[in-house]
DSSP file (Angstrom, degrees, kcal/mol; ACC not computed):
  #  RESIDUE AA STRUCTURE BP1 BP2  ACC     N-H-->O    O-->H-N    N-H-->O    O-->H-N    TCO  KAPPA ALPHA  PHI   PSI    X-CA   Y-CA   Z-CA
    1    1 A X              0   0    0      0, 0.0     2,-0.1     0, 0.0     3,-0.1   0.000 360.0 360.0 360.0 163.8    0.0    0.0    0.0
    2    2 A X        -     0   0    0      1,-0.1    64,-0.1     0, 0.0     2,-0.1  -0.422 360.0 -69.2-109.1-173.1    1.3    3.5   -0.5
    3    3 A X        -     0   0    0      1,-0.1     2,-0.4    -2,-0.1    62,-0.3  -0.435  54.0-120.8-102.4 154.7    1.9    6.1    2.2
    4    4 A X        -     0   0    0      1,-0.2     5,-0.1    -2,-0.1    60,-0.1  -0.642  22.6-108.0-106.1 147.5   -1.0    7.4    3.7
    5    5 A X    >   -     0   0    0     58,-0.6     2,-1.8    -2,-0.4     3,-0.8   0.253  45.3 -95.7 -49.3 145.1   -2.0   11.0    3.7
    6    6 A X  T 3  S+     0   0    0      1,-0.2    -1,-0.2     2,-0.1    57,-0.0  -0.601 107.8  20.8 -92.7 105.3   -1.8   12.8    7.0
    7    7 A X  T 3  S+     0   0    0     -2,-1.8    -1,-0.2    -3,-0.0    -2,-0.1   0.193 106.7  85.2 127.1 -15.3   -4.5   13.2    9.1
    8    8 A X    <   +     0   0    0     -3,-0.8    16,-0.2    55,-0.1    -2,-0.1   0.095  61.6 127.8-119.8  15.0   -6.2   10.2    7.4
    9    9 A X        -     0   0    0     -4,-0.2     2,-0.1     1,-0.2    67,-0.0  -0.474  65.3 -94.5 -77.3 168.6   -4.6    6.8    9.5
   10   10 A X        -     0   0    0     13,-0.1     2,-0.4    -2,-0.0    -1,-0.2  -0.130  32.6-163.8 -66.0 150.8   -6.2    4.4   11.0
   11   11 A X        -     0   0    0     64,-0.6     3,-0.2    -3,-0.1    11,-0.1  -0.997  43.2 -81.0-145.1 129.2   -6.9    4.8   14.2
   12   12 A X        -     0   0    0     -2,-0.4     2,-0.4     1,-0.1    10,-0.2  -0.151  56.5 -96.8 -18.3 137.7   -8.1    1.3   16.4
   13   13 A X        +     0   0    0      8,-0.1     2,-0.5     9,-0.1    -1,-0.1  -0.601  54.8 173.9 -86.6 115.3  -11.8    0.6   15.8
   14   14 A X        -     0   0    0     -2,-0.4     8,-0.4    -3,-0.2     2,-0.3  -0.964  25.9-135.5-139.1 115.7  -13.6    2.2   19.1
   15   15 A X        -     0   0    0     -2,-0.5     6,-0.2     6,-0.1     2,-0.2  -0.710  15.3-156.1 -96.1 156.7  -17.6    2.2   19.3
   16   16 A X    >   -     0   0    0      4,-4.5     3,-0.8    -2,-0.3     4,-0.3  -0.421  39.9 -70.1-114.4-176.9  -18.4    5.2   20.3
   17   17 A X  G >  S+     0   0    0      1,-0.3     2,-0.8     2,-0.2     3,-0.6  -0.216 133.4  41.0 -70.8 153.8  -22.5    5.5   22.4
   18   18 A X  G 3  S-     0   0    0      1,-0.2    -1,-0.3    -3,-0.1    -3,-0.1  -0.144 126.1 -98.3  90.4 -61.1  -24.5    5.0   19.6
   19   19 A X  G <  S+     0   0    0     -3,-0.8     2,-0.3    -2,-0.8    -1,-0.2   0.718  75.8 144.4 127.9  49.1  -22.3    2.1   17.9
   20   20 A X    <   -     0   0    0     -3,-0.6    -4,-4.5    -4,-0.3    -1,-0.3  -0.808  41.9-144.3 -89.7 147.8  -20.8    4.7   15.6
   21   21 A X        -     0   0    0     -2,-0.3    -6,-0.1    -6,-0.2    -8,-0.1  -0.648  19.2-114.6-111.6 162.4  -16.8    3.5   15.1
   22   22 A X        +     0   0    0     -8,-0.4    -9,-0.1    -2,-0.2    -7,-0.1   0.091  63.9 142.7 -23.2 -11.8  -13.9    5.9   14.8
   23   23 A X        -     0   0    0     51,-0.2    54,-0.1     1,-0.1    -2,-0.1  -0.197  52.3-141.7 -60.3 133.9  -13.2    5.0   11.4
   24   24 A X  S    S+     0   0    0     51,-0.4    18,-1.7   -16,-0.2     2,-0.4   0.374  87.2  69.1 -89.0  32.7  -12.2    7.9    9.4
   25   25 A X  E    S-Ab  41  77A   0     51,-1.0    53,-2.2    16,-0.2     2,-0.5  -0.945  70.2-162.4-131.1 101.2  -14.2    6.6    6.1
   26   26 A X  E     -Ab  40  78A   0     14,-1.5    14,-3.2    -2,-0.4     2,-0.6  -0.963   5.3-167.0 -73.6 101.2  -18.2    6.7    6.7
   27   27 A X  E     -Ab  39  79A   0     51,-1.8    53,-2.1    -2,-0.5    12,-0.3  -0.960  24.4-138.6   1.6  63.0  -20.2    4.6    4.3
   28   28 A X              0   0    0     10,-2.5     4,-0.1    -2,-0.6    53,-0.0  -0.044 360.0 360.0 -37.1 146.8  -24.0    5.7    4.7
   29   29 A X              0   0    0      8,-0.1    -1,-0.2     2,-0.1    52,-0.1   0.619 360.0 360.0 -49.3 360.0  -26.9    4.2    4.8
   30        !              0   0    0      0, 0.0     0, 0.0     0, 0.0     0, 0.0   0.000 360.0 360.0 360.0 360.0    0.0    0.0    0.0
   31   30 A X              0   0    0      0, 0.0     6,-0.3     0, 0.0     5,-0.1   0.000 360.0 360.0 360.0 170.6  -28.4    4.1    1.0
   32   31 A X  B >   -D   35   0B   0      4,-1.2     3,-2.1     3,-0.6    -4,-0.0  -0.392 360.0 -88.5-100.1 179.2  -30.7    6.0    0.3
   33   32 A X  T 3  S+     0   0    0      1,-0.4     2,-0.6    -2,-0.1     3,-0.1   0.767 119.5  28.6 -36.9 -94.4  -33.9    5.8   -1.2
   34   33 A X  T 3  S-     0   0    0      1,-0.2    -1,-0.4    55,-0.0     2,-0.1   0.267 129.8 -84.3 -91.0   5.4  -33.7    6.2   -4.8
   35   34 A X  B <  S+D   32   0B   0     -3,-2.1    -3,-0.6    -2,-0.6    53,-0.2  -0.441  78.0  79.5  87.4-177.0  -30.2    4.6   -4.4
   36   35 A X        -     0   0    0     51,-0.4    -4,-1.2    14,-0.2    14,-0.3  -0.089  63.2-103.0  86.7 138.9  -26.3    5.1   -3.6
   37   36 A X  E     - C   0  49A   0     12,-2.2    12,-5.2    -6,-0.3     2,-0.3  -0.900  29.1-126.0-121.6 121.5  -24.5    5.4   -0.4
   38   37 A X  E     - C   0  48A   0     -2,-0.3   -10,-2.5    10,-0.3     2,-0.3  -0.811  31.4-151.2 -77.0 135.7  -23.3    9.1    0.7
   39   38 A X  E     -AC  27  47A   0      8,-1.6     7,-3.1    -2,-0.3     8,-1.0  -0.916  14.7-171.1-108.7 124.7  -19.6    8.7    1.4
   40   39 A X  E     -AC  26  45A   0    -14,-3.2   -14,-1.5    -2,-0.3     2,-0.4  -0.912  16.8-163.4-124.4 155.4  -17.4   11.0    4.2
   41   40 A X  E >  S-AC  25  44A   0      3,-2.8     3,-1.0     1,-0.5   -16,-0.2  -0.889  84.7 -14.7-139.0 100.5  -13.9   11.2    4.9
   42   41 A X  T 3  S-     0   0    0    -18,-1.7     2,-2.3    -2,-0.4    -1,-0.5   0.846 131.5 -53.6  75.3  94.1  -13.4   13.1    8.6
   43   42 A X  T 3  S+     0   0    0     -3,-0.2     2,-0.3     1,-0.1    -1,-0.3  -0.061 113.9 129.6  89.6 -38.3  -16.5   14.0    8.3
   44   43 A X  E <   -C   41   0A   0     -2,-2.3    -3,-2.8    -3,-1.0     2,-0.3  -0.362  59.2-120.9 -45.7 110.8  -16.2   15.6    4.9
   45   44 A X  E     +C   40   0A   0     -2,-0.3    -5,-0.2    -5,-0.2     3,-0.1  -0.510  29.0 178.9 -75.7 137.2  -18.8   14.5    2.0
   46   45 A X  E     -     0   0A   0     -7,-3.1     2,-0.3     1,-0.4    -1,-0.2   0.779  51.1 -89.5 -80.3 -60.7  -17.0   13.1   -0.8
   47   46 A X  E     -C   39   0A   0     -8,-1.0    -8,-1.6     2,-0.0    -1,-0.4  -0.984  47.2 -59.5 160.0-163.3  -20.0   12.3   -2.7
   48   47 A X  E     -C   38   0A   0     -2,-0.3     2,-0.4   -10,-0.2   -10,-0.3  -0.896  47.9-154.1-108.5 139.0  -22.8    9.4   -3.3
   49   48 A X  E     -C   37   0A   0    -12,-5.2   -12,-2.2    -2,-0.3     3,-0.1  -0.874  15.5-170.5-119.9 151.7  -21.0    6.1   -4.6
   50   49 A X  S    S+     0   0    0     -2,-0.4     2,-0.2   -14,-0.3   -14,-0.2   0.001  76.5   8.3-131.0  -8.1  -23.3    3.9   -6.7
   51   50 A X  S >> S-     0   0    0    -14,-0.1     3,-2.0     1,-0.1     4,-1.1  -0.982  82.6 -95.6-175.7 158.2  -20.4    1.2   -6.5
   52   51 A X  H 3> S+     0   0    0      1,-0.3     4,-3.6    -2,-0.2     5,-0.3   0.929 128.5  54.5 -53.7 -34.2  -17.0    0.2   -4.9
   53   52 A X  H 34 S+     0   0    0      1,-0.3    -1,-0.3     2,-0.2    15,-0.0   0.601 104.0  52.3 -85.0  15.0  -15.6    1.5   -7.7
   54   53 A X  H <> S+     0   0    0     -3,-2.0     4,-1.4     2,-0.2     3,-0.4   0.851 110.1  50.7 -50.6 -70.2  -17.5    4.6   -6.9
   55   54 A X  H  X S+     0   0    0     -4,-1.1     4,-0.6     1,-0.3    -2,-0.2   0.523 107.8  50.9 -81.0 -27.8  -16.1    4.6   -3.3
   56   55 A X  H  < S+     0   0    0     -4,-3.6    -1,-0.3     2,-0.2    11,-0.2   0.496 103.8  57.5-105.6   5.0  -12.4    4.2   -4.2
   57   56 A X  H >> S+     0   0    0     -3,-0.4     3,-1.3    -5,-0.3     4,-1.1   0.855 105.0  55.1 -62.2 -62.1  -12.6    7.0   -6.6
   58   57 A X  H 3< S+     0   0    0     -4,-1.4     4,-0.2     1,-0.2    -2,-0.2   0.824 110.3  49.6  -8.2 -60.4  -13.7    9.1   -3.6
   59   58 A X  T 3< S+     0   0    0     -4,-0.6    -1,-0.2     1,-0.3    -2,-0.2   0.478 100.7  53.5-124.6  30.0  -10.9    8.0   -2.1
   60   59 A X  T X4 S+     0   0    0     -3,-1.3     3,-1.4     3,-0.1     4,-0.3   0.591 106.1  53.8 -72.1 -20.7   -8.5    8.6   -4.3
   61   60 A X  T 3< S+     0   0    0     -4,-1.1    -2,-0.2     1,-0.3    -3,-0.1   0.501 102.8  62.7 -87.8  -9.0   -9.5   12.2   -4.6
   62   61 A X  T 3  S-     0   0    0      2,-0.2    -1,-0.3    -4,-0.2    -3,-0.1   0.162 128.3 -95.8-109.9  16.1   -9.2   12.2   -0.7
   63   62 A X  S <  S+     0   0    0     -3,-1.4   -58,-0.6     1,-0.2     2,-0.2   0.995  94.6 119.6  96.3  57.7   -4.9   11.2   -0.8
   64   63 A X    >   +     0   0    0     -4,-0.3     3,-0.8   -60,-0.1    -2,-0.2  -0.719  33.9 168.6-152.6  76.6   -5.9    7.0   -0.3
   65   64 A X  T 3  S+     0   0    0    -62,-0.3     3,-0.2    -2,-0.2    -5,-0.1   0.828  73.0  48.5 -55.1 -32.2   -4.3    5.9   -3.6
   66   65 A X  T >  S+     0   0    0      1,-0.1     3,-1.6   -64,-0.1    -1,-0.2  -0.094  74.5 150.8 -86.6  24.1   -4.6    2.4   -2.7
   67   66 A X  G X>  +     0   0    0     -3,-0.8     3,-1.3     1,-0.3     4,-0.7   0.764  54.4  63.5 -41.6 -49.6   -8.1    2.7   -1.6
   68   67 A X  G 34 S+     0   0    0      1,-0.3    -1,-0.3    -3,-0.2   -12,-0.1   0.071  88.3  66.3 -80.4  36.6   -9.4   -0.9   -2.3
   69   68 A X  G <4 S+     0   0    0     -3,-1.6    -1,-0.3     4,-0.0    -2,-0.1  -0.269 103.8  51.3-110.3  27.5   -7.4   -2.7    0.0
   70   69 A X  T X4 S+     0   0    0     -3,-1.3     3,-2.3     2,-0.1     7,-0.6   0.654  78.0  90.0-129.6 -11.5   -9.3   -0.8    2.7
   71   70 A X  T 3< S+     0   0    0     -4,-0.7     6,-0.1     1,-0.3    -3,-0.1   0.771  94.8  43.5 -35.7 -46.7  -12.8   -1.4    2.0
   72   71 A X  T 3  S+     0   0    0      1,-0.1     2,-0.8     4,-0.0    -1,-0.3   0.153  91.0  85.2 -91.5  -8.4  -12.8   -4.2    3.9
   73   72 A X    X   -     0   0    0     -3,-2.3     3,-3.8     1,-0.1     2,-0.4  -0.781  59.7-155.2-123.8  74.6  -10.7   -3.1    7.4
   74   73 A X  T 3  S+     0   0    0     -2,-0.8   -51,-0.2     1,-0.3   -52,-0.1   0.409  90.9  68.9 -55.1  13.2  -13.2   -1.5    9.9
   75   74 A X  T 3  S+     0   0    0     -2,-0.4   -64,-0.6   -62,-0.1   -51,-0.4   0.142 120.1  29.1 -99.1  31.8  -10.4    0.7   12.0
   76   75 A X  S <  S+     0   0    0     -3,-3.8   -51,-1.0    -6,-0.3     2,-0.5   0.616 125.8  38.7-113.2 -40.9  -10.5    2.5    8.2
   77   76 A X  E     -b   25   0A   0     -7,-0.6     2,-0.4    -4,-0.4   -51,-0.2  -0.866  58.4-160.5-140.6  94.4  -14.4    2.0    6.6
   78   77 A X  E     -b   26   0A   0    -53,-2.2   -51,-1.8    -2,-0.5     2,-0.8  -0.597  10.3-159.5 -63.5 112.8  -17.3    2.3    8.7
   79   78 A X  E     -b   27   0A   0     -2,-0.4     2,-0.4   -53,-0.2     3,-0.2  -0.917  29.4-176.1-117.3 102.0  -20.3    0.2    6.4
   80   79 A X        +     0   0    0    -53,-2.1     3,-0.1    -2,-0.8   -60,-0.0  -0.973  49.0   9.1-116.8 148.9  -23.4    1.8    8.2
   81   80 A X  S    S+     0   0    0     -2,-0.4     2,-0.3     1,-0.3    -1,-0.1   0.621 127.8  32.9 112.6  14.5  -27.4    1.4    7.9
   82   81 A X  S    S-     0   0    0     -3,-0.2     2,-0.3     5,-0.0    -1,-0.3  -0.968  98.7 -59.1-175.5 173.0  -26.4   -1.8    5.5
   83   82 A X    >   -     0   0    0     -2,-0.3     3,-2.3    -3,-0.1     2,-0.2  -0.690  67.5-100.9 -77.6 122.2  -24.1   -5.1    4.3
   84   83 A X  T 3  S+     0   0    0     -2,-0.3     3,-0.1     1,-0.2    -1,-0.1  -0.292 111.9  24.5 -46.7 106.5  -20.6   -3.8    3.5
   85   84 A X  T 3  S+     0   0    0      1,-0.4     2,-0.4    -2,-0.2    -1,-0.2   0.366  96.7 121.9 106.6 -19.9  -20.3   -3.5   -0.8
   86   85 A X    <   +     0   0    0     -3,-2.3    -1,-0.4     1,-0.1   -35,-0.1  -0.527  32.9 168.4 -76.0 128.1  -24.4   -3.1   -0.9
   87   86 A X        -     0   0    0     -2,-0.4   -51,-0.4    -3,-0.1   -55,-0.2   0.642  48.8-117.4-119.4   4.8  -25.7    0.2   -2.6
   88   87 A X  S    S+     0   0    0    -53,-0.2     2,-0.1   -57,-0.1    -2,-0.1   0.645  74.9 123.7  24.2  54.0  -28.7   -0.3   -3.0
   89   88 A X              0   0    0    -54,-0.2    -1,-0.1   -39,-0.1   -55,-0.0  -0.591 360.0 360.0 -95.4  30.7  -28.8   -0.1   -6.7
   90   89 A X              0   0    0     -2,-0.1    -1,-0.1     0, 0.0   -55,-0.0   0.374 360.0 360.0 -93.3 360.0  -30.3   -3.4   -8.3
């Protein structure tokens, strides 16, 4: 993997009240008409329709290597849903 941005490591997976995690990569629930809104720190990225959606995102957010993180919950918090789901069928 390539070196990660500053201000963007992983930080140990810690639920916080509410069973929100520390991860700095938020995955929304999707929404209605479809899509997942994606944040990074809190920052919206945009609505990803697909992984390869989500690692576009987060290339544009200094995570060149994005899709080897998808998967690692102290980086990608998968909420309101199944991890890879967009609701998009």
């Amino acid at each position: 993997m390539g070196k990660t941005p500053r201000g963007l490591r992983a930080r140990p997976v810690r639920r916080r009240l509410g069973g929100m995690s520390d991860a700095p990569i938020v995955v929304h629930r999707a929404s209605g008409t479809g899509g997942r809104r994606v944040t990074v720190r809190g920052q919206i990225m945009g609505l990803a329709h697909s992984d390869d959606d989500l690692v576009e995102f987060l290339r544009r957010a200094g995570l060149p290597d994005a899709e080897d993180l998808l998967d690692d919950p102290s980086w990608v918090e998968w909420q309101g849903g199944s991890g890879h789901d967009y609701g998009t069928r």
